[in-house]
N, C-alpha and C positions, 0 to 999 in steps of 0.2 A: 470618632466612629471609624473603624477599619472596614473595606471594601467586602470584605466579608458582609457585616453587618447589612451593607445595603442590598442583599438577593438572600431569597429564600435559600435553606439548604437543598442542596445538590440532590438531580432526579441519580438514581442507580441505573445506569446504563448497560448493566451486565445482563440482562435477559434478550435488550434487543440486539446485542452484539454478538450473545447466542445464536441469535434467529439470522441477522445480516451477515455477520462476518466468525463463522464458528469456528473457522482458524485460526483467529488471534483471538478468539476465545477460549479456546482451549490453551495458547501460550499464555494469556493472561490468568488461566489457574494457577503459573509459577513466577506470577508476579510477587512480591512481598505482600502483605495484606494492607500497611499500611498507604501502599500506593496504589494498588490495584482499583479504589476507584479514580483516581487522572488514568491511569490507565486506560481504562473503561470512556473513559470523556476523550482520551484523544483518538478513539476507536471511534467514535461517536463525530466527532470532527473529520476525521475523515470519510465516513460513510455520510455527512454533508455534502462534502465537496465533491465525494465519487460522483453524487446526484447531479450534480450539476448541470452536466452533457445529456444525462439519464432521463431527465423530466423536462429538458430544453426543445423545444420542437427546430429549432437551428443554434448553430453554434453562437449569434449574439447572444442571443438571452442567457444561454450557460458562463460566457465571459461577466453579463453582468451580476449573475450570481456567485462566480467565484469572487469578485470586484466585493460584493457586500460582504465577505465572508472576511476577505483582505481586510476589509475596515476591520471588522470585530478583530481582529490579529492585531490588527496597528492601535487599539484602544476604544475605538466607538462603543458605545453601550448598546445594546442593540435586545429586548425584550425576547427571547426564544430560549426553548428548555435547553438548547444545547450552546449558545450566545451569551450567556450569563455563567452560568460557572465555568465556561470557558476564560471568558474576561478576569474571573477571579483567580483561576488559577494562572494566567498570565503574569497578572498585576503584582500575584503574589511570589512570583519566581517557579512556579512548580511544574510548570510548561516552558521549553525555548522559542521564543517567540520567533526568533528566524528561522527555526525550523519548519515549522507550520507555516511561516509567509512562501518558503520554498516548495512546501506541499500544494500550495493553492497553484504557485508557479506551471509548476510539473503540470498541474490538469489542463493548463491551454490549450495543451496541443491536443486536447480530446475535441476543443470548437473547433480546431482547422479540418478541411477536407483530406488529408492526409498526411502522412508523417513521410518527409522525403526519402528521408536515407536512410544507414543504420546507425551511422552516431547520434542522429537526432532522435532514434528510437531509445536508443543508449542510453542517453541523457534524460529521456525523458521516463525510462526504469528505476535509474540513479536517484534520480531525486522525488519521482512520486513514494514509490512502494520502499528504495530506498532512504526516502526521507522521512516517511514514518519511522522503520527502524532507527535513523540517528534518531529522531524526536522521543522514542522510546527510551532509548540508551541514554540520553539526556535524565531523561526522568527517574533511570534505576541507576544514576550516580555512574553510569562508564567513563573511566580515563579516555580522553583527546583521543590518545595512539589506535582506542580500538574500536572510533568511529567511522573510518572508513571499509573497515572489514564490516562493519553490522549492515551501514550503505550499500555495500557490495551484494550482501547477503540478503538483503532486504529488496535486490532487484532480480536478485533470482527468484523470488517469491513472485515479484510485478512480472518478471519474463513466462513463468507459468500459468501466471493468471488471465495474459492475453493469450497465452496459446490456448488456452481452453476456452475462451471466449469467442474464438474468429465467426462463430457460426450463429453463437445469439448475438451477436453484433452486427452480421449482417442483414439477420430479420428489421433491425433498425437500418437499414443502408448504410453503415459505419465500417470501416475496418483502418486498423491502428498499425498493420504488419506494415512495416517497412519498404515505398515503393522501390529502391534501388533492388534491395532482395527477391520482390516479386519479380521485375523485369529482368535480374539475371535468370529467373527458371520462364519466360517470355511469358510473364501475368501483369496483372494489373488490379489495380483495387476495384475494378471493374467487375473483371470474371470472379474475385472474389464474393464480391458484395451477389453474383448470381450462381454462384457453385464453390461453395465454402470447402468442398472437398479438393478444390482444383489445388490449392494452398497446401495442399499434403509435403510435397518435398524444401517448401521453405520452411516449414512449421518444424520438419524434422534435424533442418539445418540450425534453426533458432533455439530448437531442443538442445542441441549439442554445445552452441555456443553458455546455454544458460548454466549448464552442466560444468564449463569451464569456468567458468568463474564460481562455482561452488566449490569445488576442486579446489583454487585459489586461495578463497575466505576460508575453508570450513580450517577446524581448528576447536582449541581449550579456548573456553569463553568464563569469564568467571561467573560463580553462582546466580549472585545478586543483578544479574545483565543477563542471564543466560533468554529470558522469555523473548527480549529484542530479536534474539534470532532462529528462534522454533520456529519459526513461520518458516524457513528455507530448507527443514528437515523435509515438511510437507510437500515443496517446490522440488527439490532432487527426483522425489520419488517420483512424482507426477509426471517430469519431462524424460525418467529414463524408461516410463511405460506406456506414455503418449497419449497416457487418459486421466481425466480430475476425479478421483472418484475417493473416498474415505472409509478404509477398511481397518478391522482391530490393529493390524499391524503398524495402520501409520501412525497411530495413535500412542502405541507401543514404541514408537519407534521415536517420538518426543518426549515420553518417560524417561525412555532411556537415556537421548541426549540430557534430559534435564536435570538426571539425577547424578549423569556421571561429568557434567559439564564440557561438554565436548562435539559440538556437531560434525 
């Protein structure tokens, strides 16, 4: 009996990845068909672990939720709609499985009280938001050579995602900005967490850095890879207008790279 055998077929993840995550939903319309549901599952896996910090009322409890999630990565069977065909698609090769233990990585630092500097912030862009994109690029068959440009790419998406967050984050008392960066413009996760606008001239400085590394990565992406990295058309646009918001253009605007493969 094959691993398969032993779980129900797979729920279809792509309505709630609509509703949670409709920027890698809409890249996942130029996913192939035949992968587009792992796709869909590791959308799904990740909007797990996002949770983590999100539903934790302190940072332990989100460490022990990333910890059970670790297990299901490392092989535990674990009963849950998104724990089961994830194990199967592990088991069966169709997922990288250090990619995902790296994703789970990456969320720690949403339990600590702040993130100190800006390499730590760096690193921890690189391997969340950009460790989905490798785990992606894993899955649409990317050559080695062009997983660190998707990494790359995939953190310019996570460097947009916290700049648009600073404010519902601190309705939570949470901010993720980088305290070195605050205390060069004299803040603190402080006055952040009490006046989310005071972060204005780091947020614009964070904009430009994220912008540079786009700059860097963007580039011909081939076809069959190209959805790994729609998510960062989205993130360009976002940081060079200083607001999250999704108009026909941006939309148009990963048509476009998708069809001419080329972000």
């Amino acid at each position: 009996m094959t691993l398969s055998e032993n779980f129900p077929p797979p729920r279809d993840f792509s309505a709630l990845i609509r509703e949670v995550d409709p920027d890698r939903f809409l890249a996942g319309l130029f996913v192939p068909a035949e992968k587009r549901p792992a796709y869909f599952l590791l959308c799904a896996f990740n909007h797990e672990i996002a949770r983590a910090r999100e539903v934790a009322s302190i940072g332990m409890l989100a460490l022990i939720r990333l910890q059970w999630w670790r297990e299901v990565v490392e092989g535990v069977v674990r009963r849950h709609e998104v724990a089961e065909p994830l194990g199967r698609a592990l088991a069966e090769g169709v997922l990288d499985r250090d990619s995902l233990l790296a994703m789970i990585d990456a969320r720690e630092a949403e339990a600590e009280a702040e993130i100190a500097d800006f390499a730590s912030f760096a690193a921890y862009l690189d391997a969340g938001a950009g460790g989905f994109a490798v785990a992606a690029g894993h899955l649409l068959g990317a050559e080695a050579a062009l997983l660190p440009r998707l990494r790359k790419l995939g953190a310019v998406y996570g460097m947009a995602g916290q700049l648009a967050n600073v404010a519902a984050l601190a309705r939570h008392e949470r901010c993720l900005l980088p305290a070195d960066r605050l205390a060069a413009h004299e803040l603190s996760v402080h006055h952040v967490l009490h006046d989310p606008k005071s972060a204005t001239p780091v947020l614009e400085e964070l904009a430009g850095q994220g912008l540079g590394w786009f700059e860097d990565a963007r580039g011909a992406v081939p076809r069959h890879v190209i959805a790994a990295a729609l998510p960062a058309v989205l993130a360009a646009r976002d940081l060079k207008r200083g607001v999250h918001r999704r108009l026909l253009g941006d939309r148009l605007a990963v048509v476009r790279s998708a069809v001419f493969g080329r972000i």
